[in-house]
N, C-alpha and C positions, 0 to 999 in steps of 0.2 A: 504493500500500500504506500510504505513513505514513499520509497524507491519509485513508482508511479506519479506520485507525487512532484519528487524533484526534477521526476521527465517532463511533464508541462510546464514547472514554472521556469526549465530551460529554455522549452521552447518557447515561451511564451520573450523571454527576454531577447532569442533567436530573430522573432520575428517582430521586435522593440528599434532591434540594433540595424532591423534590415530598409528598419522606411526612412524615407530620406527627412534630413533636419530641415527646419523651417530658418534660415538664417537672420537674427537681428536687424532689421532695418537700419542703415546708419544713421548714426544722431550728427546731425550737423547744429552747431551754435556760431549764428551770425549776428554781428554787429550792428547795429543801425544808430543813427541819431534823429530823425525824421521820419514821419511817415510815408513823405512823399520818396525812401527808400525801399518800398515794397515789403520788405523783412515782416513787420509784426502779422500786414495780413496773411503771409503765405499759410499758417495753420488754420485758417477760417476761411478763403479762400474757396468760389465754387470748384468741383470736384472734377467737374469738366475741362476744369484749368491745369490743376495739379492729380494728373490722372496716376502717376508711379506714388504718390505722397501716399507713406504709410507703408508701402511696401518696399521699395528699397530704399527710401530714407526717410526722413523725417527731419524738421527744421524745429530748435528751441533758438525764438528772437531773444537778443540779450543788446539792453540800450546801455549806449556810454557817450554823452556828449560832443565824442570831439576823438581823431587820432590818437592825441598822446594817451589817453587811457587804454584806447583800442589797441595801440602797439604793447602797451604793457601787458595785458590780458593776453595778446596774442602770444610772447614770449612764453608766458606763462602757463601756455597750453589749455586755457581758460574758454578759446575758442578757437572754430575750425576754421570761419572765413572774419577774417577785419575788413572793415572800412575803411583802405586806406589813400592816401593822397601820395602824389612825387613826394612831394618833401619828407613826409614820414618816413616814406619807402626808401628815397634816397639816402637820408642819414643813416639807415637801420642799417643797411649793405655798406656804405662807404665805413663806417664805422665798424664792422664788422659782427655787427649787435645781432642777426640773423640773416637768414636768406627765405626768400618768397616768393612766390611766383602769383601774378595777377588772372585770373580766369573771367572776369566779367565786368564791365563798365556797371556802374551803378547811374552815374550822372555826370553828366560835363557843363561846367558853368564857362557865362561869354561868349554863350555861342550867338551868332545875329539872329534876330528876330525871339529871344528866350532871353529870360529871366537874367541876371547874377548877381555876384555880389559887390556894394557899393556902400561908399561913405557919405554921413550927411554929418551936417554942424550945424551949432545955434549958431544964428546971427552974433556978430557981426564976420565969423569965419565963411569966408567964400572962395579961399584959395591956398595951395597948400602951406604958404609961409605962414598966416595965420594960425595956424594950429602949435606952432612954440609956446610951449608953455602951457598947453592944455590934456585934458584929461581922453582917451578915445580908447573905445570900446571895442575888443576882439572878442571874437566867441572861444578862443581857447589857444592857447600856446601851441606852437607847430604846427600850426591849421595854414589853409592857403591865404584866409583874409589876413591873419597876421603877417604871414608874409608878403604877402603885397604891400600891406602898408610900413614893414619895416624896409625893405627895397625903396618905396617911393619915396620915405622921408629922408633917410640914409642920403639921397641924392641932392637933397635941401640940406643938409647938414644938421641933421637931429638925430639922436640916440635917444634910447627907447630908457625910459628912468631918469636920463640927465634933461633933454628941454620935451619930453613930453611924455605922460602917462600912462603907461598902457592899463585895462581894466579889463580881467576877462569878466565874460557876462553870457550866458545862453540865449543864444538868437531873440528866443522869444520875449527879452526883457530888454532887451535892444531898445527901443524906440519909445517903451515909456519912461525909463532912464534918460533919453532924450530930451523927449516933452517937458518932464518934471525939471529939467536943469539939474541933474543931479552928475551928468557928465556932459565934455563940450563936446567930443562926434564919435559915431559909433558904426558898425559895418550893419546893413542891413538887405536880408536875402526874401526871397518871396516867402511866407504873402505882406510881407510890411514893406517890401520895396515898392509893389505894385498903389500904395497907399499913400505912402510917406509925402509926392508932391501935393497934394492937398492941405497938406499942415503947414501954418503958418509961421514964419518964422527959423523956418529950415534950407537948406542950402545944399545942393549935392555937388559935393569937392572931389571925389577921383574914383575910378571903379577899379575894379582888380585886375579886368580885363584890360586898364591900362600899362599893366605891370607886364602880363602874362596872357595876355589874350585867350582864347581857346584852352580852358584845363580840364585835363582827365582828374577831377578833381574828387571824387570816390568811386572806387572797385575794388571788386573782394580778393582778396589778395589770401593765400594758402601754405601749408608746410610742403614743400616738393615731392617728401617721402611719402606722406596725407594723401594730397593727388595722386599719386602713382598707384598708389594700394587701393585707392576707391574710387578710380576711373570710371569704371561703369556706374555705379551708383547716382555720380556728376555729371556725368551725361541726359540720363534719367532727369536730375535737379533740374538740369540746367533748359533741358527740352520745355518741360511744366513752365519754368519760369518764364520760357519768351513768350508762350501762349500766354502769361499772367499780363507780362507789358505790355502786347500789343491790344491786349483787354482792355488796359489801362489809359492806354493811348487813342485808342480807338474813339471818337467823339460818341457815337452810336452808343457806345458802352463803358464812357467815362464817369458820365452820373452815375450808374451802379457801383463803379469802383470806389467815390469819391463817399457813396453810401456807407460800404461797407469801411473804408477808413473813420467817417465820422463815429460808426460804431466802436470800433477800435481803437480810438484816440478819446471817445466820449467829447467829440464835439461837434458844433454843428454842420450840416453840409454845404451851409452858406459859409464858413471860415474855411471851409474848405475846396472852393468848389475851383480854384486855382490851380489843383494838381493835374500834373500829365501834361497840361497844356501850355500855351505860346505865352503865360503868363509864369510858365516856372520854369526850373531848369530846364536843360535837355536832356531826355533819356533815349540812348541807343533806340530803338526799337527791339535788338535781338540782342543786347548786353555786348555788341563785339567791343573788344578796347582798339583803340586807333592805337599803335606800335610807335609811329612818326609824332604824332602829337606830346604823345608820354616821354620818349625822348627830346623833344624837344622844351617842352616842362622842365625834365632833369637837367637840362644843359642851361638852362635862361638860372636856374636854382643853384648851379654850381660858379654860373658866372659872377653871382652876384653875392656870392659866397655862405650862401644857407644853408648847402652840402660842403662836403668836403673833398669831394672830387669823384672823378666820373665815375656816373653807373652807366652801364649798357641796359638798356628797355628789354631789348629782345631777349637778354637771358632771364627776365625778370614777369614776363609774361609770355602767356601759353593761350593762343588762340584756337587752338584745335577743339579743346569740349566746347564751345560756343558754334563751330565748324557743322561741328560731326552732329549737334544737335538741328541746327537750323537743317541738315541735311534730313534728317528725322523728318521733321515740318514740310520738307521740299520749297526750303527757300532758297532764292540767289542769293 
């Protein structure tokens, strides 16, 4: 009887061992600072959009204001994709701080006809000399507005602490820090740029795009070993994902997107109804990164001494999962 016994519950583990394993979805944890970043909605996200979601990966949004925390986190192995910018990027490699590879354009600010970002000042500053001796508001250290406006002043002859103030401050406290007089200029991106000349009393002094024209100024950027090991699974991501932003982008199907963001920000859909469109950033359509542009970021950033010498783009970004995905889609 035992003997009989310990026959079946062999075979029973026999034919345990002989079915195939169900493998873990990978967890990706991305970065965002904005909504108009796609990130938070991807887990809520119609289903239609993100059709592999759930089965070979999965997305947890993790918000961080600004690169330099993102880069921190990223070292840290806190998360799988950051938000990162040239200058982040650049320092990180030239310094030897880690190596990354970029897979996805998130947004490029400065591009014609779209959004970026810009400075404004109380009265009586109307031009760059004017701001000697004043207080001006970045959204965060090692960010692209800081750098522009430390390049632009650098060129007037001002350092950042000695004839003028830096404050950091998160976008969205930007402009009533303004109003109130509680700082003299501050950087301001959509949706308070689209707003800002209506207030009185304000002045727009230089944009970033005068620094730097054209920036790849967030994409997700990866561990190389990461990528390599979870190719497929990012392909899959990355596939769902362009179906998200051309959803996103799509005019037809921008109210719904700008819906469910309100949902997810818990705000309304009239504070939001600027996303996707010719009144905010630009977003790729299919997340490709421009190669040329991002070099040419890194080299404007190296010239003017924000890096510390050259990075190569090309070994720094991998255009192929965005390739191979759109090829999925049968896109040109």
């Amino acid at each position: 009887m035992i003997q009989r016994l310990l026959a079946c519950v062999l075979a029973l583990f026999a034919i345990a061992a002989s079915w195939p394993v169900q493998a873990e979805p990978l967890k990706i944890r991305i970065q965002y600072a904005t909504l108009g970043q796609f990130v938070p909605l991807i887990p809520v996200a119609p289903k239609e959009l993100y059709k592999h979601y759930g089965k070979s990966y999965v997305v947890e949004p993790v918000f961080m204001a600004g690169t330099g925390p993102a880069l921190t986190a990223f070292a840290a192995k806190e998360l799988e994709l950051a938000a990162l910018n040239p200058q982040t990027l650049g320092n990180a490699v030239a310094s030897g701080q880690l190596n990354a590879i970029g897979i996805v354009s998130v947004l490029t600010t400065d591009v014609e006809g779209y959004k970026g970002g810009e400075y404004w000042c109380q009265d009586p500053i109307k031009k760059i000399e004017d701001i000697r001796g004043k207080s001006i508001v970045i959204n965060t250290r090692g960010s692209t507005p800081e750098a522009a406006a430390r390049i632009l002043l650098e060129r007037h002859g001002m350092q950042p602490g000695k004839d003028y103030q830096p404050v950091e401050m998160p976008f969205p406290a930007s402009l009533p820090a303004l109003e109130s007089k509680k700082v003299d200029c501050a950087v301001l991106v959509a949706p308070w740029v689209n707003v800002v000349a209506k207030r009185p009393g304000l002045n727009l002094v230089f944009k970033i795009g005068d620094v730097f024209g054209e920036t790849e100024s967030t994409s997700w950027f990866g561990r190389p070993d990461w990528i390599k090991e979870n190719r497929a699974a990012l392909v899959d991501f990355v596939e769902d994902h362009i179906r998200m932003r051309r959803w996103c982008l799509d005019p037809k199907t921008q109210p719904e997107a700008v819906k469910l963001a309100a949902q997810v920000g818990k705000q309304s859909t009239e504070a939001l109804s600027y996303l996707w469109t010719h009144d905010d950033n630009y977003h790729e359509p299919n997340g490709l990164m421009s190669v040329a542009r991002f070099q040419r970021n890194l080299d404007d950033l190296q010239k003017y001494g924000m890096i510390s010498g050259h990075v190569d783009a090309k070994s720094h970004i991998d255009t192929s999962i965005v390739e191979e995905a759109m090829g999925r889609l049968k896109i040109n």
